[in-house]
C-alpha positions as CSV (number, residue, x, y, z in Angstrom):
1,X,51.1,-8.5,126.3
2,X,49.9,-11.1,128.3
3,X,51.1,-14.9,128.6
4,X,50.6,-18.6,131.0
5,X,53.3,-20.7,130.0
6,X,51.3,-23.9,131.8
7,X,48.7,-23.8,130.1
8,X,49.6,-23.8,126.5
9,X,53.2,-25.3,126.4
10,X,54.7,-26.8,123.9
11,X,57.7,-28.2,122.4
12,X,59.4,-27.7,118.7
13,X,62.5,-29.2,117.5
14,X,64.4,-28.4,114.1
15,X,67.2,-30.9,113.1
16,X,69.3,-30.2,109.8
17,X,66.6,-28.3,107.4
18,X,63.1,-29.2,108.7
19,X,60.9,-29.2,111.8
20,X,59.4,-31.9,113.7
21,X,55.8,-30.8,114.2
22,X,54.3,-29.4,117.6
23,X,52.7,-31.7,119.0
24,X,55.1,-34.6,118.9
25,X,57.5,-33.5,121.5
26,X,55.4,-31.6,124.3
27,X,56.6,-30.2,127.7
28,X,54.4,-29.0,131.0
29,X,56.5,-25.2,132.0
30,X,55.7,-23.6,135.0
31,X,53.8,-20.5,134.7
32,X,55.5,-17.1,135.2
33,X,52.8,-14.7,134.9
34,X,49.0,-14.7,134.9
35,X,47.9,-11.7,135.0
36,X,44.6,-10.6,135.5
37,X,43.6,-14.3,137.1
38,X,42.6,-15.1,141.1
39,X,45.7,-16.2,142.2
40,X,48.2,-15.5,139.4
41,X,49.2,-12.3,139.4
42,X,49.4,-11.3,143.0
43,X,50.3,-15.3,143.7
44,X,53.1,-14.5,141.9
45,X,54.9,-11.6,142.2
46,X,52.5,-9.7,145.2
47,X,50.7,-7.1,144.7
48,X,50.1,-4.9,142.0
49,X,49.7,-1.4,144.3
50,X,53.6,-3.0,145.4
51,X,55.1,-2.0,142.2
52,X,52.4,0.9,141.9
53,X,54.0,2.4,145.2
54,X,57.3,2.4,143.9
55,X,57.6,4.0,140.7
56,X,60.8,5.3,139.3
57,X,60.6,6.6,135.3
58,X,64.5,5.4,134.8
59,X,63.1,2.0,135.5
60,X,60.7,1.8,132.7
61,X,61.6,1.6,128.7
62,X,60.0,2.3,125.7
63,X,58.6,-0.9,124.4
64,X,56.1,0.0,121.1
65,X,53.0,1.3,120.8
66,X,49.5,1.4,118.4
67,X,47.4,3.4,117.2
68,X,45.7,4.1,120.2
69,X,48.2,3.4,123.4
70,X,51.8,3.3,124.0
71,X,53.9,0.1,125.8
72,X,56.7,0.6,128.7
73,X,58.1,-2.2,129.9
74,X,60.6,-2.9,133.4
75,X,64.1,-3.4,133.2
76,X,64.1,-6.0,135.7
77,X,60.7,-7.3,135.9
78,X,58.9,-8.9,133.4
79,X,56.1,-6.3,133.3
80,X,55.1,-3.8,130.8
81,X,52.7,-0.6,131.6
82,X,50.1,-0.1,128.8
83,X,48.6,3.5,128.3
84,X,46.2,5.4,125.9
85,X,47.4,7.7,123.5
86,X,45.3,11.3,122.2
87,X,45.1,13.5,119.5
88,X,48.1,16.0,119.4
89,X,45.9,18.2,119.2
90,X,44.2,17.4,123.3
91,X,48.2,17.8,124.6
92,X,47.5,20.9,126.7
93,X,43.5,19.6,127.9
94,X,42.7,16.0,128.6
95,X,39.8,15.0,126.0
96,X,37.9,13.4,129.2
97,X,37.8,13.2,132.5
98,X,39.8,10.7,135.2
99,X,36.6,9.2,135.5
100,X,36.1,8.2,132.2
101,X,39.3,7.0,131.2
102,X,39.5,4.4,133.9
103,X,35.8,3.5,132.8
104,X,37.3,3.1,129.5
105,X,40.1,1.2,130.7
106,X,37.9,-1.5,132.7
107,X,35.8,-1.7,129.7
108,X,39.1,-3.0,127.6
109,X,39.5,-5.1,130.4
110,X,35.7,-6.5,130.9
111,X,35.5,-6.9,127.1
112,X,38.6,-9.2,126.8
113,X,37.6,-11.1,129.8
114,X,34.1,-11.8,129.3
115,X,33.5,-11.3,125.4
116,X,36.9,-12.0,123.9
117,X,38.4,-15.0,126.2
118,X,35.0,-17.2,125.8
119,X,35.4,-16.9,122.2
120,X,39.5,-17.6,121.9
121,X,40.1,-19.4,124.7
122,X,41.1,-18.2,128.0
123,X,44.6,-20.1,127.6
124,X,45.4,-17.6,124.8
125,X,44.3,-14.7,125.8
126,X,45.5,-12.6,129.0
127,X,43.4,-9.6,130.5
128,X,46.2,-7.7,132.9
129,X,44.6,-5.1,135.6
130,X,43.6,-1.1,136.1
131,X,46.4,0.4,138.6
132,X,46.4,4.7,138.7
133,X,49.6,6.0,138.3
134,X,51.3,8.5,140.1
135,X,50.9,11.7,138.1
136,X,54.5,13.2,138.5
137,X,55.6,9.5,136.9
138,X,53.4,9.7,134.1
139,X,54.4,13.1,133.3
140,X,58.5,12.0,133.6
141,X,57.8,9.0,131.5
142,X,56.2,10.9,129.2
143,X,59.3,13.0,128.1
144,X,61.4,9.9,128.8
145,X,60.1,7.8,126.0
146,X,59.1,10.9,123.3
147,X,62.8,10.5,121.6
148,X,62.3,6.6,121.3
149,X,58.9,6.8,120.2
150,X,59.0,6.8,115.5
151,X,58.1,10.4,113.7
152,X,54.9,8.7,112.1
153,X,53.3,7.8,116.0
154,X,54.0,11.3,117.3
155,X,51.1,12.6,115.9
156,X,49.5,11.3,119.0
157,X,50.8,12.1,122.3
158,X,50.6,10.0,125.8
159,X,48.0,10.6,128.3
160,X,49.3,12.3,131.5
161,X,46.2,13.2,133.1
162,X,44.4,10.1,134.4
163,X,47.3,8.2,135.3
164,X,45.4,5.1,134.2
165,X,47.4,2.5,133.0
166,X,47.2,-1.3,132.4
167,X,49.6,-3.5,133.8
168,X,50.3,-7.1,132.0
169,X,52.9,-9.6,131.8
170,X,55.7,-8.9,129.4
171,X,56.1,-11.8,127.1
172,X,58.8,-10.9,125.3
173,X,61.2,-11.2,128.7
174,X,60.1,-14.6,130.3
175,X,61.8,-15.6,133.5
176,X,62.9,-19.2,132.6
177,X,66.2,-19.4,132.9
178,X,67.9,-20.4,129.5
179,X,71.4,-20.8,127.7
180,X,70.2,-18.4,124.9
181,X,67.8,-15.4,125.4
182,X,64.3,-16.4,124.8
183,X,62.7,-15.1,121.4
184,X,59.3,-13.6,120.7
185,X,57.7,-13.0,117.0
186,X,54.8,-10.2,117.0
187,X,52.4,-11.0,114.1
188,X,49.3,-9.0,113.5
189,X,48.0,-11.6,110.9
190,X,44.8,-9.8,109.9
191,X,41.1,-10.8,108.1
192,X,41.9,-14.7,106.9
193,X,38.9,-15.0,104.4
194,X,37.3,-12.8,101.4
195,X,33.6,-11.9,102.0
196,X,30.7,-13.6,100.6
197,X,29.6,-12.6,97.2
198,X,25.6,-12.2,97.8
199,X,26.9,-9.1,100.3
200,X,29.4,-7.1,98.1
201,X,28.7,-4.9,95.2
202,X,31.9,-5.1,93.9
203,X,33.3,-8.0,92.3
204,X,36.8,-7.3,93.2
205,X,35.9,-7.9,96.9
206,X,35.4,-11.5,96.3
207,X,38.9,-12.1,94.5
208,X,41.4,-9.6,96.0
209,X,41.6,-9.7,100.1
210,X,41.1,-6.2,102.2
211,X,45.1,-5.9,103.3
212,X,46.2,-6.8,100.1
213,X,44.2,-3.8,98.4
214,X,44.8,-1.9,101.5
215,X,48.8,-2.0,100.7
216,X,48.4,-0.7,97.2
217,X,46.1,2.0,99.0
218,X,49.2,3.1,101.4
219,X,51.6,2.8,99.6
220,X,50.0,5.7,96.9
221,X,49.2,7.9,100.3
222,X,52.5,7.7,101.4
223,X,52.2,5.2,104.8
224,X,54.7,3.2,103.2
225,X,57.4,3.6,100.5
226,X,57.2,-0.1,99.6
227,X,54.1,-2.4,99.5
228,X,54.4,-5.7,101.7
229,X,53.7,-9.2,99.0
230,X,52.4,-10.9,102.5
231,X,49.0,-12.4,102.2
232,X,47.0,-12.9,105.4
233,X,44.7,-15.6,103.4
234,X,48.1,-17.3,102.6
235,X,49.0,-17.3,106.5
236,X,45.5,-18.8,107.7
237,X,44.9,-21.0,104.8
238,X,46.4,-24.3,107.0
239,X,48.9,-25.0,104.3
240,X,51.8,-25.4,105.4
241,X,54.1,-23.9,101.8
242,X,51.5,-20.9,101.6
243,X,52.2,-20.7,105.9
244,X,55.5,-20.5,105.1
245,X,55.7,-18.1,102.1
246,X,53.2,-15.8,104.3
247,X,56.0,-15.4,107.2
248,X,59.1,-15.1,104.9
249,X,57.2,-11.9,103.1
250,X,56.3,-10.6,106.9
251,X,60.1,-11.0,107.3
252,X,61.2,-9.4,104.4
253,X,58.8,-6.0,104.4
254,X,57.5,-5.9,108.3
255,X,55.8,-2.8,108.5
256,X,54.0,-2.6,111.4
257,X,52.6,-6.6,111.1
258,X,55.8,-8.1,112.3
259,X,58.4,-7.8,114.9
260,X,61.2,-10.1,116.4
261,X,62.6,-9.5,119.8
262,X,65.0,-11.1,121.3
263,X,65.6,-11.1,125.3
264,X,62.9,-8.6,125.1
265,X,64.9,-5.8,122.7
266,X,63.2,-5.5,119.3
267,X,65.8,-6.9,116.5
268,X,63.8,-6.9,113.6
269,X,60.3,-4.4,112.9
270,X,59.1,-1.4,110.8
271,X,62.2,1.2,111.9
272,X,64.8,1.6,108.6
273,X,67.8,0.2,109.9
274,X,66.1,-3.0,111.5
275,X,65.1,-4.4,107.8
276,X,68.0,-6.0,107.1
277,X,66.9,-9.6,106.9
278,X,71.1,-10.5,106.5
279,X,71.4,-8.8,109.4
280,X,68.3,-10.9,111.3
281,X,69.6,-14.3,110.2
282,X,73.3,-13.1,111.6
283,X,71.3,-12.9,115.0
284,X,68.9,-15.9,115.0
285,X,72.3,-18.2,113.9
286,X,73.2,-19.3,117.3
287,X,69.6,-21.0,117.6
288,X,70.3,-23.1,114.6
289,X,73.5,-24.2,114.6
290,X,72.1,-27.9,114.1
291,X,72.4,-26.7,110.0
292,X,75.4,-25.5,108.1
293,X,75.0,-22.0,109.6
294,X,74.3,-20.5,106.0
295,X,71.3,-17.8,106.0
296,X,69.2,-20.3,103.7
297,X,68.8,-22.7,106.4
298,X,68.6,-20.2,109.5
299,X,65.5,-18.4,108.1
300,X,64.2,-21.9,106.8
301,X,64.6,-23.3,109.9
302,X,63.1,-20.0,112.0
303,X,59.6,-20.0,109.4
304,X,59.3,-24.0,110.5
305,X,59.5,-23.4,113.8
306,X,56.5,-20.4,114.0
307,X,54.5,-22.4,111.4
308,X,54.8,-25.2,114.1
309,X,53.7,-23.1,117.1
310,X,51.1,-21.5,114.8
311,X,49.6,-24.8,113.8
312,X,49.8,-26.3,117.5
313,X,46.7,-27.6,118.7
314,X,45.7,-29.4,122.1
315,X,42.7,-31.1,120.6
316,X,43.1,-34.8,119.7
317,X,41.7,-35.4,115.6
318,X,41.1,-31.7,115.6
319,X,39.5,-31.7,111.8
320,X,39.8,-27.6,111.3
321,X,37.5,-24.9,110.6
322,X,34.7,-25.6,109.0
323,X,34.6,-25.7,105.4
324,X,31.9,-23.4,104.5
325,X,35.2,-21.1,103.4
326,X,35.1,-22.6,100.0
327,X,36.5,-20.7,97.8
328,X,37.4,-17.6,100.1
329,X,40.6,-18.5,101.2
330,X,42.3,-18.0,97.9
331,X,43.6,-14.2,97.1
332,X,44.5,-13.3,93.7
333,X,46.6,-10.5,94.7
334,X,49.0,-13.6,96.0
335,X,51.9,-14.3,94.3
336,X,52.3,-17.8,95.5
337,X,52.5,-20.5,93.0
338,X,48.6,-21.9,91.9
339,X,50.9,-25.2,92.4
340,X,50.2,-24.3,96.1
341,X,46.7,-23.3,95.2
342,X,45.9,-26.2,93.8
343,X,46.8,-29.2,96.5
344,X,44.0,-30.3,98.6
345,X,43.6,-27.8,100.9
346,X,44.8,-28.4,104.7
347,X,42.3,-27.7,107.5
348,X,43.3,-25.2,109.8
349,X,43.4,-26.5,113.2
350,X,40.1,-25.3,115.1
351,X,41.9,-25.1,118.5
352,X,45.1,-23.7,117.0
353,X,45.8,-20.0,117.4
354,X,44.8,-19.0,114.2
355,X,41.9,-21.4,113.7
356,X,40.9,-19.8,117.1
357,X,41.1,-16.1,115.8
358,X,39.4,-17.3,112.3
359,X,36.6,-18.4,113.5
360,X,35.9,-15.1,115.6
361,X,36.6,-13.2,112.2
362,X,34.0,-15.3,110.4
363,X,31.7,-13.6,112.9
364,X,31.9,-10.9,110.2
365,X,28.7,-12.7,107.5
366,X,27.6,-9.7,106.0
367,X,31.0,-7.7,105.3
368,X,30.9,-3.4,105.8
369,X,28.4,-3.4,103.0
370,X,26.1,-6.1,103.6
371,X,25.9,-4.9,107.4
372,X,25.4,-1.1,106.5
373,X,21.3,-1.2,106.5
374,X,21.6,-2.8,109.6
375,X,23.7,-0.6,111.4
376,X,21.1,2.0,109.7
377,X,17.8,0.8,111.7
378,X,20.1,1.2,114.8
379,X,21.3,4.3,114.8
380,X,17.9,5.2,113.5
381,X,16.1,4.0,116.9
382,X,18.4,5.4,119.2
383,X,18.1,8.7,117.5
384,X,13.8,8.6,118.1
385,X,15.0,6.2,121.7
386,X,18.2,7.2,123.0
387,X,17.5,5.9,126.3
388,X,17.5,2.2,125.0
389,X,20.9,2.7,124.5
390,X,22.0,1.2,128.1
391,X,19.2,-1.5,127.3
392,X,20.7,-2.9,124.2
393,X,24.4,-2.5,125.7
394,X,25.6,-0.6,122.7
395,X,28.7,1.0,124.8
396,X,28.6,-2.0,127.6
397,X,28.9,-2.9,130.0
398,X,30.7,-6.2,128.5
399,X,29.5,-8.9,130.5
400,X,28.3,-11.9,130.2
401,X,24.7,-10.9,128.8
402,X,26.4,-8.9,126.4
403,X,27.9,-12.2,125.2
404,X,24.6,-14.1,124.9
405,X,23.1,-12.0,123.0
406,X,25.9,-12.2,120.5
407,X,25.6,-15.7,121.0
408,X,22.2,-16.3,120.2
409,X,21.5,-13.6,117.3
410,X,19.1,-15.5,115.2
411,X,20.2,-16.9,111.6
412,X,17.6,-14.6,109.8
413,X,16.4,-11.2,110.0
414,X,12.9,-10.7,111.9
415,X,12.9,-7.0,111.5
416,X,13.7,-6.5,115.3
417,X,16.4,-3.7,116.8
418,X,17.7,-6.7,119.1
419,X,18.3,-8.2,115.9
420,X,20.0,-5.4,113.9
421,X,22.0,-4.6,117.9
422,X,23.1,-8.8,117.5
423,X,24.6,-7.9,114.3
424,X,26.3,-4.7,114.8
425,X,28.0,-6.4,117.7
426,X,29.3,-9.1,116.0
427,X,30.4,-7.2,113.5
428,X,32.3,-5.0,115.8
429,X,33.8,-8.3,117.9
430,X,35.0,-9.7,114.6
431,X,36.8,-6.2,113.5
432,X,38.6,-6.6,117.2
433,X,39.6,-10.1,116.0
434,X,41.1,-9.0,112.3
435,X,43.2,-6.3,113.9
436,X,44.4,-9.1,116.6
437,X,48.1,-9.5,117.4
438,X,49.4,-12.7,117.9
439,X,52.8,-13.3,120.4
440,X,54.9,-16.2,119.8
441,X,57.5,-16.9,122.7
442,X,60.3,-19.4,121.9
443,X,62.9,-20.2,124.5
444,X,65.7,-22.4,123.6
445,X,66.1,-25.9,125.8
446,X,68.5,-28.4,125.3
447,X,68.0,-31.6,123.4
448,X,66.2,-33.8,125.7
449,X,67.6,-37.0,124.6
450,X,72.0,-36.3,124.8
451,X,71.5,-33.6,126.4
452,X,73.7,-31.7,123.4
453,X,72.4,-28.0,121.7
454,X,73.2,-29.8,117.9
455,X,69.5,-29.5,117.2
456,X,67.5,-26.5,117.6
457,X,64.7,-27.0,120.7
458,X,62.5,-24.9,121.7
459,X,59.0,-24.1,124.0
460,X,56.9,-22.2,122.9
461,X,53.7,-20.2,124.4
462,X,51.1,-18.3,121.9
463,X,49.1,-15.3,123.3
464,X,46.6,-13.1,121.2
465,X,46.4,-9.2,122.0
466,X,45.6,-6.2,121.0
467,X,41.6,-7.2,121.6
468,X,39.8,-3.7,122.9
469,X,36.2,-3.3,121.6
470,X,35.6,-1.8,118.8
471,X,33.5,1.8,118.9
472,X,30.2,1.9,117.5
473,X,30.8,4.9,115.4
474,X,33.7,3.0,114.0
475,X,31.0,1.2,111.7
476,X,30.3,4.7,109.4
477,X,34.6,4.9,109.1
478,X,35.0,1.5,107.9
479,X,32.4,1.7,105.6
480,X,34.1,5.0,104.0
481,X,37.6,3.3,104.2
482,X,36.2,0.7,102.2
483,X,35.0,2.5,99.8
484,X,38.4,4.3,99.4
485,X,40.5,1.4,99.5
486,X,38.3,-0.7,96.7
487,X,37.7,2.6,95.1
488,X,41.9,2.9,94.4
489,X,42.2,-0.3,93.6
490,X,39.8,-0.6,90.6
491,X,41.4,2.2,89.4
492,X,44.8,1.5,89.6
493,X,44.4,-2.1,89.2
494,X,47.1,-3.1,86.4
495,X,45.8,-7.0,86.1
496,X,46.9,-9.9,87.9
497,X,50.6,-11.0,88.7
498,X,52.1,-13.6,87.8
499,X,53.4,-16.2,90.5
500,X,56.7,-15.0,92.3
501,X,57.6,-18.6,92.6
502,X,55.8,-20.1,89.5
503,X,58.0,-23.3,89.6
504,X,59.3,-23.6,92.7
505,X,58.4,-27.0,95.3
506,X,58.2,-26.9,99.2
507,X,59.1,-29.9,101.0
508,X,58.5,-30.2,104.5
509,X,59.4,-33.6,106.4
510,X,58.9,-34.5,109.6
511,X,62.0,-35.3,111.8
């Protein structure tokens, strides 16, 4: 959870009932954590092996965790402790050795820095360092954090063997001093675009995005008792009423997609009693005051603002991502209006955040299906070759050659392995980039120009995380999930809904 303050600031102001876009009122912030960088980290606070040295359980909180590692952070310092998860069923025997789980830990590392930060852009993305724990810590903080941690995570427990851990900035606790605590919004905005038709076999695939069928698909298995109406093609399409409708249905059913935190505690996220979106607004009030205080305008205001920071871009005339997207960036499962549909659409900014993780997505051509054969002729020559397999880099080492190749993967298919490798791995970079998480911080300044808090001001800084590699067996378990997930669909599939606001008009004007 990574962030660099100087080097993508920004400014956002709200007055009355709209926002004053990004980039018309920008300001340079020092930077309070670089982790990961020559000179940041250690420039900044010393040391990592200092903190290392010191470790005290009762001075680290349970912060969140994924599918595959779990998040402390400090109580003073703004650091958080990232590390990997197992099976349940590995709690008594660690599933590999010391060796191998640091190995695995500087590949998560080597892969976001050279592979992942090329391709985003090194100001967004934030890489932290390997530090061994003590192993008598580990084991404390395990039990510590085991009654924080939700009943649907605990199938998986924390691992106490290695006492390998990643240390990163904490971005929901900047040190900037402020009148207001600083806020931070946690999306995990997903696959922006529906596949190409000449790769699918279903038709549905090229109509109804992958998380919008996926919801219908948890909801029936159980994952979740209500399905979420946000679209991720709604959030990345560049227009500004389907940005906002995106966010306000992220607000309203979070799941695990969306959290708010505010001066680093999480006030709204996929526990029960946080979905009260009353209850949200009754927190995020004293940030807009500038309105009449009523809900309406505090979440209005709050959408503009992370539309703004979402939208941000640094390049001057930045004309978006490229248009071959046609027609994919329209999901019928949507229930915004086909008024919004049907305005000229808005290019995404290429250098903002979510152009940025787009076009890393769109190194996905082929979709599961198209890319299947593929992945085939690969795992058919390292079955008759297995010894290639440190040639072609299929498990690493994530350097820079790993990059080129990915790089230079020719536009048509010569029949080669390098060929077939060039896809896989793009494949497996884009499937890093749909399951992403983006990390908004806002801290609240005064008005620059009386010097007054009547309008709502804030900097912002945008980080992407959550950007380990994907496996290369994970290939075979997409391609069966997809199949599941279409599969239910099609079967279940009642017709398509009708607009949830079929008459309703957005205006958005500039301050």
């Amino acid at each position: 959870m990574g962030a660099e303050w100087a080097e993508h600031p920004g400014s956002l102001a709200v007055s009355g009932s709209s926002a004053a876009p990004a980039a018309a009122r920008r300001q340079t912030l020092p930077g309070y954590f670089s982790a990961g960088r020559p000179g940041g980290f250690s420039a900044v606070y010393g040391s990592v092996m200092d903190l290392v040295d010191k470790m005290d359980e009762n001075e680290w909180n349970y912060h969140g965790e994924g599918n595959k590692s779990l998040v402390v952070s400090h109580v003073q310092m703004s650091r958080v402790l990232r590390l990997l998860k197992y099976s349940s069923e590995d709690a008594e025997n660690a599933p590999q050795t010391t060796e191998e789980t640091f190995r695995q830990m500087e590949n998560i590392v080597d892969f976001s820095n050279n592979v992942m930060s090329p391709l985003l852009g090194d100001k967004f993305v934030h890489s932290g360092e390997v530090v061994k724990l003590p192993l008598e810590f580990v084991r404390q903080l395990s039990i510590k954090v085991q009654h924080h941690r939700p009943a649907w995570r605990c199938d998986k427990v924390m691992d106490i063997y290695s006492g390998a851990a990643l240390c990163l900035p904490n971005l929901t606790t900047p040190s900037i001093p402020t009148h207001n605590p600083p806020l931070c919004v946690e999306i995990k905005p997903k696959c922006g675009f529906l596949p190409s038709p000449e790769h699918v076999s279903k038709d549905i695939k090229t109509k109804v995005c992958r998380h919008c069928m996926h919801q219908r698909y948890k909801v029936a298995s159980g994952k979740w008792k209500r399905k979420s109406l946000y679209c991720p093609l709604d959030l990345f399409s560049g227009n500004r009423q389907r940005m906002y409708f995106a966010i306000k249905h992220l607000i309203e059913e979070p799941q695990n997609n969306f959290k708010i935190f505010k001066g680093g505690k999480c006030i709204h996220g996929d526990r029960d009693e946080m979905l009260s979106v009353s209850s949200l607004l009754q927190k995020l009030r004293p940030y807009f005051s500038c309105g009449n205080g009523r809900n309406k305008t505090v979440l209005h205001d709050f959408i503009q603002v992370l539309v703004d920071s979402l939208l941000s871009s640094d390049e001057e005339g930045d004309e978006g991502v490229e248009r071959r997207l046609e027609g994919r960036m329209v999901c019928e499962a949507s229930l915004c209006s086909t008024e919004f549909l049907r305005t000229d659409p808005q290019p995404l900014p290429r250098d903002s955040v979510l152009g940025r993780i787009l076009q890393v997505q769109l190194l996905d051509s082929l979709d599961i299906e198209g890319l299947l054969p593929l992945y085939r002729r690969v795992e058919q020559y390292l079955h008759h070759f297995p010894k290639e397999r440190s040639r072609l880099q299929i498990d690493g080492p994530y350097d820079k050659a790993f990059l080129e190749k990915l790089q230079k993967c020719p536009a048509e298919d010569d029949g080669s392995i390098e060929y077939a490798v060039a896809k896989v791995q793009q494949y497996r970079v884009a499937m890093t980039a749909k399951d992403c998480s983006i990390m908004v911080t806002l801290v609240p300044r005064r008005d620059e120009e009386d010097g007054s808090e009547r309008s709502a001001a804030f900097s912002f800084s945008a980080s992407i995380l959550d950007l380990d590699p994907k496996p290369q067996d994970g290939v075979r378990r997409q391609q069966r999930l997809d199949h599941r997930v279409v599969s239910a669909y099609l079967r279940d599939d009642p017709g398509p809904s009708p607009p949830l606001y079929p008459e309703c008009t957005l205006l958005i004007h500039p301050v």
